[in-house]
Backbone as CSV, one residue per row, in Angstrom:
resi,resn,N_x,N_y,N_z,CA_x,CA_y,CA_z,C_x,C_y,C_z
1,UNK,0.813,-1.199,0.000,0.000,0.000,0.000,0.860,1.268,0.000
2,UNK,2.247,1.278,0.478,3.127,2.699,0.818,3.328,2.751,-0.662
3,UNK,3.270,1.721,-1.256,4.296,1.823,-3.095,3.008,2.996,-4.218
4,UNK,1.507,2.900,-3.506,0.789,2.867,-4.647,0.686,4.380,-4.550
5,UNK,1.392,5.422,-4.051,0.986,6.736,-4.350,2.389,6.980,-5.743
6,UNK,3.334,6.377,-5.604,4.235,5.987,-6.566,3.261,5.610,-8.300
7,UNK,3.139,4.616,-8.171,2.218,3.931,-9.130,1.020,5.130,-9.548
8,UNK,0.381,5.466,-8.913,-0.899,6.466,-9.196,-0.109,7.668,-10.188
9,UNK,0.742,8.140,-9.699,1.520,9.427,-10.236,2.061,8.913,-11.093
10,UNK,2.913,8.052,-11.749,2.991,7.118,-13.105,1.823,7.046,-13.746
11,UNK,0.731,6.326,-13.538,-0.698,6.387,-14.268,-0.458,8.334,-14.649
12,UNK,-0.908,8.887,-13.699,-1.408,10.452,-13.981,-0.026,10.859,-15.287
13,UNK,1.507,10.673,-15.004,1.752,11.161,-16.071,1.597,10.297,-17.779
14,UNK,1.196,8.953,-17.268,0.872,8.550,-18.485,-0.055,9.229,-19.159
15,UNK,-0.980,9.466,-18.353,-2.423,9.678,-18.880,-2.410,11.410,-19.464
16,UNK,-1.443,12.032,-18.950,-1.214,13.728,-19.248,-0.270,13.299,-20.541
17,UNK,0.103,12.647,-20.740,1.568,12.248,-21.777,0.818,11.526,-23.198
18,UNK,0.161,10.683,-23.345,-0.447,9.759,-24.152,-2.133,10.342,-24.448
19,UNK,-2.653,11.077,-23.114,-4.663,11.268,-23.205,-4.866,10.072,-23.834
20,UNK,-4.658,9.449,-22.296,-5.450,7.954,-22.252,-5.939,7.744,-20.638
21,UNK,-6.454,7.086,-20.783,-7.909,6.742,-19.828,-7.107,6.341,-18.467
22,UNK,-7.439,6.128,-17.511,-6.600,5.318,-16.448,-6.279,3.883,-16.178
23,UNK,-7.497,3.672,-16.837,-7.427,1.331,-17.859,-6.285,1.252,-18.201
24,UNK,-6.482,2.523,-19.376,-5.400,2.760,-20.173,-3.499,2.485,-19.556
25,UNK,-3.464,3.488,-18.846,-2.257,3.859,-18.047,-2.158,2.905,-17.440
26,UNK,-2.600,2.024,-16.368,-2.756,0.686,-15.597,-1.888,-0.230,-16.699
27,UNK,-2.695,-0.071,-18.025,-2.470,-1.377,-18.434,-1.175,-1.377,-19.201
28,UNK,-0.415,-0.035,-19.502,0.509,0.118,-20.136,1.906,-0.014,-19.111
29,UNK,1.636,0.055,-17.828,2.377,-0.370,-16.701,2.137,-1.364,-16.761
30,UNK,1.643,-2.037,-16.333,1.118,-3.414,-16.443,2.306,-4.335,-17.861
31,UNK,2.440,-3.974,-18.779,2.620,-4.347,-19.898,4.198,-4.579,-19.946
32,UNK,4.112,-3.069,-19.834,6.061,-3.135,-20.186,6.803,-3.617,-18.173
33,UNK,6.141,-3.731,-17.071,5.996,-4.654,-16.251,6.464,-6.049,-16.903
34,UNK,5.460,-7.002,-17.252,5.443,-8.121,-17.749,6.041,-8.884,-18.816
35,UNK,6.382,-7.342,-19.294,7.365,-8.035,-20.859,8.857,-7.902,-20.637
36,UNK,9.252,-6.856,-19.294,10.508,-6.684,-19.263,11.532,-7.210,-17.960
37,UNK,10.482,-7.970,-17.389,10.736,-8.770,-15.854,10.923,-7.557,-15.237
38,UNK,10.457,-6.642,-15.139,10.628,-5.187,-14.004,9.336,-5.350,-12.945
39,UNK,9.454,-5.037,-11.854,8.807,-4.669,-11.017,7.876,-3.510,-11.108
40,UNK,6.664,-3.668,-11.253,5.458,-2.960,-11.544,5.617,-1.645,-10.631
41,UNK,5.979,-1.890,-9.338,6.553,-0.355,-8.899,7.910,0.442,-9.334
42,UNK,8.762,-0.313,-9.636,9.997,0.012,-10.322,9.712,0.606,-11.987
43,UNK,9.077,0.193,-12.363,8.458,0.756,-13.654,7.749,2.251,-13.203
44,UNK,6.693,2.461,-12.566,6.549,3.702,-12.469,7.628,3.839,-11.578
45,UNK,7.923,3.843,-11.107,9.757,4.935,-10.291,10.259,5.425,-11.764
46,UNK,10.409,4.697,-12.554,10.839,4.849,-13.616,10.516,6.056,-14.342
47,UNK,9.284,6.043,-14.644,8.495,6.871,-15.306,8.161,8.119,-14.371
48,UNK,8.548,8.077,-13.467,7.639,9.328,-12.748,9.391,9.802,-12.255
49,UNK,10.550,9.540,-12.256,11.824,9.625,-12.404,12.034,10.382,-14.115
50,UNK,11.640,9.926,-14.748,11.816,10.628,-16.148,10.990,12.276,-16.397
51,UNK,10.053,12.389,-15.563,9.535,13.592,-15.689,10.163,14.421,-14.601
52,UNK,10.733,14.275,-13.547,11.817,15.219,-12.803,12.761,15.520,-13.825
């Protein structure tokens, strides 16, 4: 539960970056998650690290 304000703010800049839905953003974490053996919170760190 401490990881998911991490994760949420990944969704939000997906969704400001792409104008896509929050399914959307979920599932595109979700994705490159699963295809790249990364850790679904490490992926948004990632992404929400790239917009600093």
């Amino acid at each position: 539960m401490e990881r998911r304000p991490v994760i949420d703010m990944a969704r939000g800049v997906l969704m400001a970056t792409w104008s896509c839905t929050e399914d959307e953003a979920w599932q595109m974490l979700v994705w490159v998650s699963q295809h790249s053996y990364i850790k679904l919170h490490d992926v948004a760190e990632a992404v929400v690290a790239a917009t600093q």
